[in-house]
PyMOL CGO cylinders between C-alpha atoms (Angstrom):
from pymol import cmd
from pymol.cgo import CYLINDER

trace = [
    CYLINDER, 0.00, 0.00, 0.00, 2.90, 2.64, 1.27, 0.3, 1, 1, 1, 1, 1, 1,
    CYLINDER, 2.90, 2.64, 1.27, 4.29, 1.48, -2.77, 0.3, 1, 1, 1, 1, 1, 1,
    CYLINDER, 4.29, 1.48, -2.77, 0.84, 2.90, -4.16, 0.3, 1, 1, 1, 1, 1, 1,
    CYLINDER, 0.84, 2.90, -4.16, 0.86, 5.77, -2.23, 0.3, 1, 1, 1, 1, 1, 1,
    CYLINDER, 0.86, 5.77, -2.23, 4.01, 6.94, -3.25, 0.3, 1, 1, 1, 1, 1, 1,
    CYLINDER, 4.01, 6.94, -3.25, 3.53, 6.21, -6.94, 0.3, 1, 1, 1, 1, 1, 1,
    CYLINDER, 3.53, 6.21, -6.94, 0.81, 8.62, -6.65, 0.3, 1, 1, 1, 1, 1, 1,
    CYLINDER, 0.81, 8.62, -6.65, 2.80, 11.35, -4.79, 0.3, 1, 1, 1, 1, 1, 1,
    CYLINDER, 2.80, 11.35, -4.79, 5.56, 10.99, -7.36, 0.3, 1, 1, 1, 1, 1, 1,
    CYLINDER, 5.56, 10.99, -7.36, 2.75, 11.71, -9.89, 0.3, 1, 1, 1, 1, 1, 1,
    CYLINDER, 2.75, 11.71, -9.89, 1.59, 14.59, -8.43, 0.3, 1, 1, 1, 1, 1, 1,
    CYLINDER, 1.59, 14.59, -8.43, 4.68, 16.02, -7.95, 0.3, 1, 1, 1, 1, 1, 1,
    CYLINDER, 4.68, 16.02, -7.95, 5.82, 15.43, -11.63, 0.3, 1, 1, 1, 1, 1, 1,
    CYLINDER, 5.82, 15.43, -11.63, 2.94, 17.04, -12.81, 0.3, 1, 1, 1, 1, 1, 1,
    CYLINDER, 2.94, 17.04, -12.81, 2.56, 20.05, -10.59, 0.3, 1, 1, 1, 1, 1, 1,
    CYLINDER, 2.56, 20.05, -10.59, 6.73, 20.09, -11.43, 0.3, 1, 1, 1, 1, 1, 1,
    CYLINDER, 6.73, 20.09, -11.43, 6.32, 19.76, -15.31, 0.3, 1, 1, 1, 1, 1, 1,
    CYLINDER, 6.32, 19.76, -15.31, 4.08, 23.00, -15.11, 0.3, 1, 1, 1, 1, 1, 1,
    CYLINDER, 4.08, 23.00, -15.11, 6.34, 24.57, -13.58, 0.3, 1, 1, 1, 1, 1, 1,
    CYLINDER, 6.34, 24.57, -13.58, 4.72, 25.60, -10.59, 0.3, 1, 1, 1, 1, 1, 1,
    CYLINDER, 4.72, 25.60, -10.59, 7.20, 23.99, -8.08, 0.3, 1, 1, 1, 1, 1, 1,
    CYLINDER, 7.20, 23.99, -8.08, 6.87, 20.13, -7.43, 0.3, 1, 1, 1, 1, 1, 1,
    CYLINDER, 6.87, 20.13, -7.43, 8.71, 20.32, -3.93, 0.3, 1, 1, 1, 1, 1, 1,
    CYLINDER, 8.71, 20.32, -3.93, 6.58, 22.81, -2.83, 0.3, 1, 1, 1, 1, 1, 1,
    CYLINDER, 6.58, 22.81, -2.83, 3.72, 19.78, -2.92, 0.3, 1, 1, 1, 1, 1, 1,
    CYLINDER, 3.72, 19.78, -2.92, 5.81, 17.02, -2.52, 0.3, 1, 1, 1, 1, 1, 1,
    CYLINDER, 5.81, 17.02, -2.52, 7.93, 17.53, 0.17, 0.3, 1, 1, 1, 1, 1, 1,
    CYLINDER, 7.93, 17.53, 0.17, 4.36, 18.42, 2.64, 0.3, 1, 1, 1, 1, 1, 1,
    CYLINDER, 4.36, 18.42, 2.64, 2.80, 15.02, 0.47, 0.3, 1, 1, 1, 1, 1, 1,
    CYLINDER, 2.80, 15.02, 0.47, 6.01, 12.69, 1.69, 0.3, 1, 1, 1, 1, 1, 1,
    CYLINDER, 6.01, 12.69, 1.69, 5.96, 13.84, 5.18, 0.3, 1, 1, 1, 1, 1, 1,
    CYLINDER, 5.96, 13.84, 5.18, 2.39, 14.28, 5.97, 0.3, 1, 1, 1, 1, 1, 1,
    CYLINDER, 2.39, 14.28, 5.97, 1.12, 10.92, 4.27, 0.3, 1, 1, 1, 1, 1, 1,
    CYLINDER, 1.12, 10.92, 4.27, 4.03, 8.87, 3.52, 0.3, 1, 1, 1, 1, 1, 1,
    CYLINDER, 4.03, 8.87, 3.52, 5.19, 9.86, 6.94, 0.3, 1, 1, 1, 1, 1, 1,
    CYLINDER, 5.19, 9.86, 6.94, 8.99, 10.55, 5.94, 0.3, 1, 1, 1, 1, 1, 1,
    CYLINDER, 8.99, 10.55, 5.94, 11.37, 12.59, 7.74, 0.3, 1, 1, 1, 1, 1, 1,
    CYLINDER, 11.37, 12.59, 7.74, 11.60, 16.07, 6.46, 0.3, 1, 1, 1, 1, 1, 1,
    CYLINDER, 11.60, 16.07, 6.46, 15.65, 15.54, 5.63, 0.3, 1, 1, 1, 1, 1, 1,
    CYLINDER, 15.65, 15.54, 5.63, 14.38, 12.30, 3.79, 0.3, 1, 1, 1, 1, 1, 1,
    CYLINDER, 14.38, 12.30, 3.79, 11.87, 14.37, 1.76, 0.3, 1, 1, 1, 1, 1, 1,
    CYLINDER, 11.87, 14.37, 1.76, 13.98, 17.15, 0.84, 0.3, 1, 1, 1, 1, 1, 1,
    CYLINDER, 13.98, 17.15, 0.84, 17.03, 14.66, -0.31, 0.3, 1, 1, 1, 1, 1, 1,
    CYLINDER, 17.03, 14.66, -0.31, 14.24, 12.66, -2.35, 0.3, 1, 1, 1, 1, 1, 1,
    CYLINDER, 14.24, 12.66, -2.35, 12.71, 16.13, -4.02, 0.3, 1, 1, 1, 1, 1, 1,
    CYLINDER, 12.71, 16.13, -4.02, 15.91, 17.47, -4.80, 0.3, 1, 1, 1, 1, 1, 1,
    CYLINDER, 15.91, 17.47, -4.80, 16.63, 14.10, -6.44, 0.3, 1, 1, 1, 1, 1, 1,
    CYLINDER, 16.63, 14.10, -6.44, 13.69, 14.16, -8.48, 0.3, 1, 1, 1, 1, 1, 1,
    CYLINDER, 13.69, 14.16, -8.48, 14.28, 17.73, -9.13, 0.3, 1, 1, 1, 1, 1, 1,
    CYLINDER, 14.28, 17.73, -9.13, 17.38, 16.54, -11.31, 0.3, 1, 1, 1, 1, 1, 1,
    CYLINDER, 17.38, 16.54, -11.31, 15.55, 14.46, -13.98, 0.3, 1, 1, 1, 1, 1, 1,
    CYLINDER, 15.55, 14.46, -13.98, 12.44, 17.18, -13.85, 0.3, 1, 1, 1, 1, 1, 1,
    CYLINDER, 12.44, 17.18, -13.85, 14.49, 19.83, -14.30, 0.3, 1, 1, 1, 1, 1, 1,
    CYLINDER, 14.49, 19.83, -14.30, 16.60, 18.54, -17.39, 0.3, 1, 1, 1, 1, 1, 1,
    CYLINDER, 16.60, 18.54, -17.39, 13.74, 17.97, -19.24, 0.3, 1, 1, 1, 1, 1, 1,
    CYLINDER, 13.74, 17.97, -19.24, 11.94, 21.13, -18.76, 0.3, 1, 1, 1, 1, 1, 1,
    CYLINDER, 11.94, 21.13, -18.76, 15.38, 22.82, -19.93, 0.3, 1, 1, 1, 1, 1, 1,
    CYLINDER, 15.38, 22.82, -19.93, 15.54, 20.77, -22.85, 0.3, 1, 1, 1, 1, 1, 1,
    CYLINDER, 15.54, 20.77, -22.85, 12.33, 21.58, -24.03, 0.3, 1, 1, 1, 1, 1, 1,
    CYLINDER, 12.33, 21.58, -24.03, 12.67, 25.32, -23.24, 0.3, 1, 1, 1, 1, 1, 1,
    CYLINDER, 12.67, 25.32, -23.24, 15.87, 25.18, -25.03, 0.3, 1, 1, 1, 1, 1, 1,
    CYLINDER, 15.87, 25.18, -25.03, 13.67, 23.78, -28.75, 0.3, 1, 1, 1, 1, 1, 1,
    CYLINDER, 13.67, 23.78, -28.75, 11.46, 26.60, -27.65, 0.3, 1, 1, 1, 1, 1, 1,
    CYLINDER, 11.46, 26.60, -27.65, 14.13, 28.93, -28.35, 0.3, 1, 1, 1, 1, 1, 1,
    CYLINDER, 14.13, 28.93, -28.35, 13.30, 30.15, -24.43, 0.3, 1, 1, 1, 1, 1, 1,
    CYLINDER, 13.30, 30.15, -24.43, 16.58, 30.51, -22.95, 0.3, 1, 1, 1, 1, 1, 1,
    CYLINDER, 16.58, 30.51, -22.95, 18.90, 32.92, -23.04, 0.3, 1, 1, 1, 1, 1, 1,
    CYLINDER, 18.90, 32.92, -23.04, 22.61, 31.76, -23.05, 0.3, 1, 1, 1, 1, 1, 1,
    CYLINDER, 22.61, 31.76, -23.05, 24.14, 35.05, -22.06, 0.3, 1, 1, 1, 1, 1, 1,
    CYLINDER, 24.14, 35.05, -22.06, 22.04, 35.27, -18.87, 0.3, 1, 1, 1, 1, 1, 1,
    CYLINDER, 22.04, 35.27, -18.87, 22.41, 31.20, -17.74, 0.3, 1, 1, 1, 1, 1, 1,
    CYLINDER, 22.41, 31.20, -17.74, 25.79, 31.34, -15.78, 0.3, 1, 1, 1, 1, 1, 1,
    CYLINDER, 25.79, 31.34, -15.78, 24.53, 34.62, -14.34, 0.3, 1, 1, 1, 1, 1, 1,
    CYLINDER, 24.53, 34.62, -14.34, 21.67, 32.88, -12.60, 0.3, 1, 1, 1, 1, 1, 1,
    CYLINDER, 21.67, 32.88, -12.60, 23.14, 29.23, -12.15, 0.3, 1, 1, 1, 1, 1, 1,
    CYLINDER, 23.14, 29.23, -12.15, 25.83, 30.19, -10.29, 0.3, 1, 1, 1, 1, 1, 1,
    CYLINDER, 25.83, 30.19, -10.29, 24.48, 31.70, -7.37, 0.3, 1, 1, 1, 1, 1, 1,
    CYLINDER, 24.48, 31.70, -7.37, 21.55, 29.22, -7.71, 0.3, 1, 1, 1, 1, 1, 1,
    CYLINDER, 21.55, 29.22, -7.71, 24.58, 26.63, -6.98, 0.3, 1, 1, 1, 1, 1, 1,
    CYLINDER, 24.58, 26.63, -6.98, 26.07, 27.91, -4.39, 0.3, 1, 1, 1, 1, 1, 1,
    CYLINDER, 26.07, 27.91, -4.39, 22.64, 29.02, -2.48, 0.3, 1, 1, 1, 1, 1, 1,
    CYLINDER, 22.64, 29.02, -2.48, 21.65, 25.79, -2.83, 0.3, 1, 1, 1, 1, 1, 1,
    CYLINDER, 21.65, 25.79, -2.83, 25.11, 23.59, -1.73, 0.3, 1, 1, 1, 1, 1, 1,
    CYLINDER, 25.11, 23.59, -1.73, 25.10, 26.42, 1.13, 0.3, 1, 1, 1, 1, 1, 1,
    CYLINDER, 25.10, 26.42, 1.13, 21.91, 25.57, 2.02, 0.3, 1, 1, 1, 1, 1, 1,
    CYLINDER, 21.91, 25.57, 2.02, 22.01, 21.76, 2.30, 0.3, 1, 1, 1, 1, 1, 1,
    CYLINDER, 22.01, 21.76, 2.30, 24.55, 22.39, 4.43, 0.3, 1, 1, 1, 1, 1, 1,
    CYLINDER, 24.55, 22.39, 4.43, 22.64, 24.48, 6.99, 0.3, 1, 1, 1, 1, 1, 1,
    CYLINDER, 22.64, 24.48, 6.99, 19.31, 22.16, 6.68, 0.3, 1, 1, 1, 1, 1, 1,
    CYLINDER, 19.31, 22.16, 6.68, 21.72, 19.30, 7.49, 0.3, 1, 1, 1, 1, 1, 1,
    CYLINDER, 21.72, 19.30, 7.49, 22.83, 21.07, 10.51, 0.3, 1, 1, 1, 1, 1, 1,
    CYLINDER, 22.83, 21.07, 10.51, 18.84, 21.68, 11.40, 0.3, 1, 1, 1, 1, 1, 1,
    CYLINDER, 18.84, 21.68, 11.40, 16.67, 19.55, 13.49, 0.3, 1, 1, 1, 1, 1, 1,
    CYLINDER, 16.67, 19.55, 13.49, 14.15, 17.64, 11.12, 0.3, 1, 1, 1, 1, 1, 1,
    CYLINDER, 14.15, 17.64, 11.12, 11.30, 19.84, 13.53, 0.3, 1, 1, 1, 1, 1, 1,
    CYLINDER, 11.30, 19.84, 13.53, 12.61, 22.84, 13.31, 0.3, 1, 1, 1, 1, 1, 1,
    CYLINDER, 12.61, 22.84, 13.31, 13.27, 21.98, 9.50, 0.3, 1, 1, 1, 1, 1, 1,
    CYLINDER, 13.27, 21.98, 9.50, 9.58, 21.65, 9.28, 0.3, 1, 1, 1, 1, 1, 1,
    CYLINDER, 9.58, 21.65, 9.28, 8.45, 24.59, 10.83, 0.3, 1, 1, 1, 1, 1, 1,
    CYLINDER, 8.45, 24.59, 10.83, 10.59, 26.69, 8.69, 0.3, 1, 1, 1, 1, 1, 1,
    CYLINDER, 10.59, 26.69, 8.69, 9.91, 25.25, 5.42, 0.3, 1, 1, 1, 1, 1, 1,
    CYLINDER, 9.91, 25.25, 5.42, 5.88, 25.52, 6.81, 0.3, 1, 1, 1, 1, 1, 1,
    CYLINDER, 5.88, 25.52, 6.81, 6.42, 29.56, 7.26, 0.3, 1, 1, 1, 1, 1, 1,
    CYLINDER, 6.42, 29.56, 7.26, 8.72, 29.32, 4.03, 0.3, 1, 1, 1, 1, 1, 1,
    CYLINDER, 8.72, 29.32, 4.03, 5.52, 28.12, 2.25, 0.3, 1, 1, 1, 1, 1, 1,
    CYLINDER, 5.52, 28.12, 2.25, 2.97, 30.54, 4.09, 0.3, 1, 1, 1, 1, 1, 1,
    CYLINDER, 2.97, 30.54, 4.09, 5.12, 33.15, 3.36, 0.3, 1, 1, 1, 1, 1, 1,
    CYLINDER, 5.12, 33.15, 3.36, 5.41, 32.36, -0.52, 0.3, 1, 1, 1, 1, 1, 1,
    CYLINDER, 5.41, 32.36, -0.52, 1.06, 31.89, -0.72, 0.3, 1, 1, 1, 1, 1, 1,
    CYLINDER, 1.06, 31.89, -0.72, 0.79, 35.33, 0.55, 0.3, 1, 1, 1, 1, 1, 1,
    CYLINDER, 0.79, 35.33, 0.55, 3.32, 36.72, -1.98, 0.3, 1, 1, 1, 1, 1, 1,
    CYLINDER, 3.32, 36.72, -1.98, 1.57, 34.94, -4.58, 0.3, 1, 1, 1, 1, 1, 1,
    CYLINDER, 1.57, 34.94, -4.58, -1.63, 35.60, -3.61, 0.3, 1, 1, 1, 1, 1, 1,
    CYLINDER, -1.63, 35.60, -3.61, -0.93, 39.39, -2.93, 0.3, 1, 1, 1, 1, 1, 1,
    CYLINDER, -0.93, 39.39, -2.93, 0.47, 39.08, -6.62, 0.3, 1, 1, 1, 1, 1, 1,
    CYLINDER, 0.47, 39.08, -6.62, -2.17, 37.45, -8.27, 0.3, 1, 1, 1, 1, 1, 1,
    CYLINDER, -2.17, 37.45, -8.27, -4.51, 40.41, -6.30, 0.3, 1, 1, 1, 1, 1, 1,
    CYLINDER, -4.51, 40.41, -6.30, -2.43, 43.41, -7.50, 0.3, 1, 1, 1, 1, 1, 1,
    CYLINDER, -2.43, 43.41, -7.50, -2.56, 41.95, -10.77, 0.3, 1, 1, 1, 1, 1, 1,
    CYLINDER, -2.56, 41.95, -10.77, -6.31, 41.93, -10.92, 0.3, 1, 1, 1, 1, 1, 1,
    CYLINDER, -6.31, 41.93, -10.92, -6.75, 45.05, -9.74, 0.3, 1, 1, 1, 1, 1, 1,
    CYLINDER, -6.75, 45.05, -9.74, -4.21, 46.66, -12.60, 0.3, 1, 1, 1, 1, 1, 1,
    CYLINDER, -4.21, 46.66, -12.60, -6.34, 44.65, -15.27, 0.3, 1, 1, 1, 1, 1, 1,
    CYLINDER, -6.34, 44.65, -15.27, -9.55, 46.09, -13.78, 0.3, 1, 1, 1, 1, 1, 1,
    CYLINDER, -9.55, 46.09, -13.78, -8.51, 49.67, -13.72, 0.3, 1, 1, 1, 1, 1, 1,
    CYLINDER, -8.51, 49.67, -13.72, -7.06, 49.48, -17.06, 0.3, 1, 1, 1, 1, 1, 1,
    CYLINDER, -7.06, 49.48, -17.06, -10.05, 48.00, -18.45, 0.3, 1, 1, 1, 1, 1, 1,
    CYLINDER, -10.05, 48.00, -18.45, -12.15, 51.04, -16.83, 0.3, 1, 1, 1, 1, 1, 1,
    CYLINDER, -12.15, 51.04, -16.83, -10.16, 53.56, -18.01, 0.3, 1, 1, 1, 1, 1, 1,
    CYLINDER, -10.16, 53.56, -18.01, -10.23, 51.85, -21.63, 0.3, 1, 1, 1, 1, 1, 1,
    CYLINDER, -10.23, 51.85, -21.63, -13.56, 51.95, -21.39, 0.3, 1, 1, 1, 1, 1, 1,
    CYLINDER, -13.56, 51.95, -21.39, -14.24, 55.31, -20.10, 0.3, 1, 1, 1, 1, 1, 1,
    CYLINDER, -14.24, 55.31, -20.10, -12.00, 56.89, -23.02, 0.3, 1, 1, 1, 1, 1, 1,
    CYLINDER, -12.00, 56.89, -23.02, -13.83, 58.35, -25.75, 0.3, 1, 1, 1, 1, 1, 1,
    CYLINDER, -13.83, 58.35, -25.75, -11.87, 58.17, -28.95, 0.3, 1, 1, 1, 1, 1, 1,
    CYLINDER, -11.87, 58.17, -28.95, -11.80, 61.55, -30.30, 0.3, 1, 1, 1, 1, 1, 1,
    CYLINDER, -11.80, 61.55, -30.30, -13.08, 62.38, -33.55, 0.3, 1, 1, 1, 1, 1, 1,
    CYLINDER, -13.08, 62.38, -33.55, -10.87, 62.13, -36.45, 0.3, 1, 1, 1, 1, 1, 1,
    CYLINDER, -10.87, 62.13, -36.45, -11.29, 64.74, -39.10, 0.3, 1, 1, 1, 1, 1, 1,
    CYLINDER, -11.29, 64.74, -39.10, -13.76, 63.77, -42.31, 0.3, 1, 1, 1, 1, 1, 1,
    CYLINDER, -13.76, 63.77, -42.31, -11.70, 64.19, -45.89, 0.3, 1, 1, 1, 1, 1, 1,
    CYLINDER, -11.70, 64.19, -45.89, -14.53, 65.22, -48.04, 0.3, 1, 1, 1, 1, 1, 1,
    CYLINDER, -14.53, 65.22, -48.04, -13.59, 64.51, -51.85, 0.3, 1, 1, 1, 1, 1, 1,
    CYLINDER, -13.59, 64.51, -51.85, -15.44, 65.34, -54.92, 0.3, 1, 1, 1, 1, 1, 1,
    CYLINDER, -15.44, 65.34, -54.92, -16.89, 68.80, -54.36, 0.3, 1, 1, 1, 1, 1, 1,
    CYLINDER, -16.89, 68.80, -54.36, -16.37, 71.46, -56.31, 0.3, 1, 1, 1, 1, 1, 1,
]
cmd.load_cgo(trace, "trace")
C-alpha cells in the first residue's frame, strides 16, 4: 500500500513540477504528511527528483528557443552555491525545526503569490475602466469630390 501511495505522490509532484509551478513545494508536505517521511528524507528525495524534472523542462525550453545563453551562468551560479550552502545548513537543522521553517517558508510564498495574483487583478480592472471610459476623439472627415 505505502508502494501505491508513493507512486501517486511521485505523480503529483511530476505534474505540478512539469508545469512549472514547483513540485517540492507539494511534494515535500505530500512525503511527510502521508508517507510519513522525515523532512531531511523528503527534501534529499525532491531534490533528487528535481534533477531528472528539471533537465527535461530545460531541454524543451531550449527547442522553444526560451533561454537565453548570455544570462544562464549569471543565474546558475548563485543558484549553486545558495543551494550547496543551504544543504549544508538544513543538514545542521533539526528535522522539527526543518519543518516549521519550510511551513512559514511556504505561508510566506502563498501570501506573496496571492498578494500578486490580487495586485494583478486590480491593474487589469482599472485598465479595463479607463479603456472603457476613453472616448476616442473624432478624427477629421476628408470630403472629396466637391467642387
Amino acid at each position: 500500500m505505502k508502494i501505491i501511495l508513493l507512486i501517486v505522490i511521485g505523480l503529483v509532484g511530476g505534474v505540478i513540477g512539469g508545469m512549472g509551478m514547483g513540485g517540492g513545494t507539494l511534494l515535500i508536505p505530500l512525503l511527510t504528511l502521508f508517507a510519513k517521511m522525515e523532512q531531511h528524507s523528503a527534501q534529499a528525495l525532491n531534490l533528487i527528483a528535481f534533477v531528472p524534472m528539471s533537465a527535461v523542462a530545460l531541454a524543451i525550453h531550449i527547442k522553444n528557443k526560451l533561454v537565453d545563453f548570455k544570462q544562464v551562468l549569471w543565474i546558475a551560479l548563485p543558484a549553486v552555491a545558495a543551494g550547496v550552502g543551504a544543504s549544508y545548513l538544513s543538514k545542521m537543522t533539526a528535522a522539527h525545526s526543518l519543518s516549521r521553517y519550510f511551513g512559514i517558508f511556504l505561508v510566506a510564498i502563498g501570501i506573496y503569490q496571492m498578494t500578486a495574483a490580487i495586485i494583478g487583478i486590480v491593474k487589469t480592472v482599472k485598465k479595463r475602466k479607463r479603456e472603457l471610459l476613453t472616448v476616442p476623439k473624432a478624427q477629421p472627415r476628408k470630403i472629396s469630390g466637391i467642387l
